[in-house]
N, C-alpha and C positions, 0 to 999 in steps of 0.2 A: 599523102602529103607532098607538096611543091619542093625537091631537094635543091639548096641550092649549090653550085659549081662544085665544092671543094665537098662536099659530102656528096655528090655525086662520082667526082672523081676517086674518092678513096674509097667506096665500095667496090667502084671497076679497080683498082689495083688490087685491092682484097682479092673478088675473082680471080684476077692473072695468078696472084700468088698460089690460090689453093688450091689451082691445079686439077680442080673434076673433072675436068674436058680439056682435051689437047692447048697446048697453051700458046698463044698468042701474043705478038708483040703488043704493046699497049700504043695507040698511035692517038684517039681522040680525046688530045687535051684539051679544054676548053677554054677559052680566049679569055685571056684575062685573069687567068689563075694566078691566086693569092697563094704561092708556095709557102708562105711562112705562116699563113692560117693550116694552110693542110699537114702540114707537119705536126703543128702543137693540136691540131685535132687527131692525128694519128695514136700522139702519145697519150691524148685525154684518154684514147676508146682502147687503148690496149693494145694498139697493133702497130708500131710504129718499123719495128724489123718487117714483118707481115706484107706491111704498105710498100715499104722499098723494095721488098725482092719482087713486087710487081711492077715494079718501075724500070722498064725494059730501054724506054727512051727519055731524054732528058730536055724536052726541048722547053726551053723559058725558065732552067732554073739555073739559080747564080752558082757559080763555084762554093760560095762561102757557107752556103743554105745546105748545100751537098754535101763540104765537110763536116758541118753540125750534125747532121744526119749521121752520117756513118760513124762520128764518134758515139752517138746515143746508141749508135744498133750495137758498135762495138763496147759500151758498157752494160749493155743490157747482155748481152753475149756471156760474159766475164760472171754478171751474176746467175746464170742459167749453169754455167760449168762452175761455178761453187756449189750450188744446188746440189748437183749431181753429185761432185764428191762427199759433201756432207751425209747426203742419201747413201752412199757407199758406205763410208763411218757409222754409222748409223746402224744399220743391217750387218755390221760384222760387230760390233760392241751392242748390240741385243742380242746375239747368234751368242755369244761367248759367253753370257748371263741366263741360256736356254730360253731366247725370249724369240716368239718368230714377228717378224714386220711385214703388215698390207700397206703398200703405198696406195692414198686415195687421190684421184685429180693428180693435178702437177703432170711430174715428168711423164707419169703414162698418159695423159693427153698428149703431152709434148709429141710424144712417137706418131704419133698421125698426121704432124707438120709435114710437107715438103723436105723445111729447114727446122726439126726438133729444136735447136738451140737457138730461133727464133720464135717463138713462143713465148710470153711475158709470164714471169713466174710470178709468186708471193709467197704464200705460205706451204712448209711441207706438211701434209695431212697425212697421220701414220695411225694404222688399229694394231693392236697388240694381242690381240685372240685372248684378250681374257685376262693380260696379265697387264693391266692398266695401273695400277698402283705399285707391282713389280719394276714396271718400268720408269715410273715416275722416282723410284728410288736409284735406281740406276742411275741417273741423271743424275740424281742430287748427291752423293758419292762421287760426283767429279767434280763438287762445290758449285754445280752452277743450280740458279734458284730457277723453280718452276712456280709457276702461277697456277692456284687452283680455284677463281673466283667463279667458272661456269660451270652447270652441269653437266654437260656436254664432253667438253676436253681441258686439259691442263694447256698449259704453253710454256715452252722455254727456248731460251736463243742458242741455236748449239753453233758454234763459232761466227757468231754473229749472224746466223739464218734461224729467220723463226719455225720453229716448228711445233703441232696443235696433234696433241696426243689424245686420238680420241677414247672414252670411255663406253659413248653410246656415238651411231652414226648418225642421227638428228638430234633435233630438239625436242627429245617425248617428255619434256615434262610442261609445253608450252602448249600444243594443240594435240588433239585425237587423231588428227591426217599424219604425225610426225608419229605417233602411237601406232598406226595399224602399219606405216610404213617401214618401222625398223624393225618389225616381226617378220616382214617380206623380204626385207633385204637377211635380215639372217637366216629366213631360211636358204633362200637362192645360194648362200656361204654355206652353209648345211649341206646342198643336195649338190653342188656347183664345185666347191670349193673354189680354185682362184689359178689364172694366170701367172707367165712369168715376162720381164723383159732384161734385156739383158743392158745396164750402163757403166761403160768404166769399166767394163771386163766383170761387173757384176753382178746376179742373177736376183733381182728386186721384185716380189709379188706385187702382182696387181688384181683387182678383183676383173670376175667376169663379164661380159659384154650385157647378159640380162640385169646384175645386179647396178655396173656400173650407168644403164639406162635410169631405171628410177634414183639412183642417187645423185646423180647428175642434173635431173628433171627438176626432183624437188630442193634439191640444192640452188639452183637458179632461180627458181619461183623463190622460193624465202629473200633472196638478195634484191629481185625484183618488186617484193613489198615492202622491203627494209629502206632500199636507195635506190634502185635503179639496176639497171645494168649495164656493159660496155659491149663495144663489138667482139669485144676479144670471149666474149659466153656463148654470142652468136656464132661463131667460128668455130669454137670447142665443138659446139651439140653438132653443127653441121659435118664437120669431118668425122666424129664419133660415129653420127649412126649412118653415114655413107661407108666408113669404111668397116663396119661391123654390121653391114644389115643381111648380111647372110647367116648369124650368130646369134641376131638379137630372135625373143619368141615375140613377134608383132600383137598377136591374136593376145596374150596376155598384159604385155603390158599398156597397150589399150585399154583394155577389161577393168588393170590396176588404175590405172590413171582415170579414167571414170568415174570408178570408184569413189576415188575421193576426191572428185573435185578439181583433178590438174587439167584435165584433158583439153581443157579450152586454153588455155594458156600453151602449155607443153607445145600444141599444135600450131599456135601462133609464131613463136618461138622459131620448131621450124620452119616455117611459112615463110619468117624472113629468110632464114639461110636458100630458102629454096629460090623466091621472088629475087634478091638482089648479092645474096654469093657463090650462085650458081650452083646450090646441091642437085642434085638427080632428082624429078620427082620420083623415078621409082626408086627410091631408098628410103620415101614414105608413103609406100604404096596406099597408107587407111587413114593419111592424117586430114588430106587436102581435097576434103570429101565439098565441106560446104566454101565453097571459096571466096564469095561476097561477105561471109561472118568474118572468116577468119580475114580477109582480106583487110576489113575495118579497124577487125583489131589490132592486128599485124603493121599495120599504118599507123596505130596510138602511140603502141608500143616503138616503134621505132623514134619517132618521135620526141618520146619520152629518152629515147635513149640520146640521141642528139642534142636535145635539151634537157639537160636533167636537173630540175630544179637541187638539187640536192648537193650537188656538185658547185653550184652555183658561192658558195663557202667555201675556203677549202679548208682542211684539214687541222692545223696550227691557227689559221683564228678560230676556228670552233672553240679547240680546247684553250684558249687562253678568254673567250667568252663568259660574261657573268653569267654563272650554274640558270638560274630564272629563266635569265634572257635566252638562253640556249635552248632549255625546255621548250618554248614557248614557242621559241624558230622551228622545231620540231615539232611541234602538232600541230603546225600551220600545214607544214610539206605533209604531214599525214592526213592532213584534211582531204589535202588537193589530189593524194591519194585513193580517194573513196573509190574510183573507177575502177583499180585494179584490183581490190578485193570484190568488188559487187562484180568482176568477171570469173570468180570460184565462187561464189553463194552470195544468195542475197542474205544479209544477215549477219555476215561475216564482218564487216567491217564495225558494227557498234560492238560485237563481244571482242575484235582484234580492243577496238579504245577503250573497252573499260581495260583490259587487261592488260594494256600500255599506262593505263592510269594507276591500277594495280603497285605496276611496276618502279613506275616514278616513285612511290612513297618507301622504296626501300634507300636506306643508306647508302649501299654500296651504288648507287645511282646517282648521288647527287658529289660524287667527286669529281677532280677535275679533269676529267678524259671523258671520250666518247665512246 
């Protein structure tokens, strides 16, 4: 695909930032940069802190464009160190209930940053070894309400950060790929058990480098068939398995990801990290085998990610949208969708739309949120 200016200049700042290769001043800006476009693109795709600490020189932007900036990184800053302390609270008020906590994604991506507390957060993702309704009562003993409308995890706000208490780590009660695969990730916690990192002077589990590959993989493929995805998934996977590919088991989870279906995507995926934010390609020594396939796709997908119909809404008029009309808007963008499931199996996408069809006629679906 033809990038233009300001989506070409913030993957070269992405680059400078992530630092796989000796880092370099940034010098070629390109004439006529639209600063206040690459900005509000920075913050669509997730990297807006990411984008500035590769901003090494400033030539053509106004003071005032500069200040805005730094105030966003410096608010985004503010809520990455709540994160962290809540993740602290969190792990000492389970510890004192006998309850132990996996941190999932988040802060342990974060560690692979440059700059950790430039990393754009959302949700904390926390597994409880078992004791998923133990802990959901623990919460609720401090009066705050938890939500239990998915199968998957609870949710509740612990001092105003949300966090997704999981029950099971995918969605097995929606497809057979999400079935065989949280059998493999609990073994991998089985045979593996789990890392540690230390934040806040606190020693917070994280799982391991093979488990956290395929949860990671399949986790972005679901978001990438759901909505789309941003830079900021690109940049996770990229630093992940650059900086853990002496850990990860390559030969297997290949094997896995064939298995069922990811491996064409998975591979795309990193294809872009490798083609445009400078991953290593030997940190995928077996991905980047056919490179005209993946190249096509990896050109769709990026694409898609620049322009993502989906996004194209945002958020507050969705939900303030007549329920029908909303529906409707959504199986349009899932139409238009058809591509990226017929890149996991042909066939995949009519059983995805009856089972989004399914789904629509449940009640709990036609409220007023997304």
């Amino acid at each position: 695909m033809n990038l233009v200016p300001e989506q070409n200049l913030l993957l070269s700042l992405i680059k400078t930032s992530l630092c796989f290769s000796n880092r370099e001043a940034f010098l070629d800006v390109p004439e006529g940069t639209d600063w206040n476009s690459l900005v509000n693109l920075a913050a669509r795709q997730g990297v807006l802190c990411v984008a500035r600490d590769g901003l090494v020189q400033m030539p053509g932007i106004s003071r005032e464009l500069l200040i805005r900036w730094e105030l966003s990184v410096q608010k985004l800053e503010a809520r990455n160190k709540k994160q962290r302390a809540v993740i602290k609270e969190l792990v000492a008020l389970f510890k004192e209930n006998g309850i132990e906590m996996l941190l999932l994604k988040g802060i342990g991506l974060s560690e692979l940053y440059p700059d950790p507390i430039h990393r754009e957060c959302g949700d904390i993702d926390i597994f409880l070894f078992g004791d998923y309704e133990k802990g959901n009562k623990v919460i609720e003993d401090l009066g705050i309400e938890v939500e239990r409308e998915g199968s998957k995890h609870s949710k509740f706000y612990f001092k105003g950060v949300p966090v997704e208490n999981h029950k099971t780590f995918l969605n097995v009660e929606y497809t057979q790929t999400d079935k065989n695969l949280e059998k493999h990730l609990h073994r991998i916690l089985n045979e593996q058990g789990f890392d540690s990192i230390v934040t806040d002077d606190t020693q917070v589990r994280i799982p391991t480098p093979d488990f956290t590959a395929v949860f990671l993989s399949r986790h972005d493929i679901t978001h990438f068939l759901a909505s789309g995805l941003v830079l900021r998934h690109f940049c996770d996977l990229a630093l992940f398995f650059e900086k853990n590919r002496e850990r990860i088991d390559f030969a297997n989870f290949e094997k896995v990801m064939r298995e069922e279906g990811q491996f064409n995507l998975i591979s795309s995926f990193l294809a872009i990290g490798h083609l445009h934010l400078g991953l290593p390609q030997e940190s995928i020594p077996e991905f980047l085998t056919d490179r005209q396939k993946l190249g096509g796709l990896s050109a769709r997908i990026l694409e898609d990610t620049f322009y993502n119909k989906y996004k194209s809404v945002d958020k507050d008029t969705l939900e303030k949208m007549w329920v029908p009309r909303r529906k409707l808007f959504g199986l349009i963008l899932f139409f238009r969708s058809k591509w990226k499931f017929d890149s996991i199996l042909e066939g995949l996408f009519l059983k995805s739309l009856l089972f989004r069809v399914y789904q629509n006629f449940q009640a709990i679906n036609w409220r007023r949120h997304v």
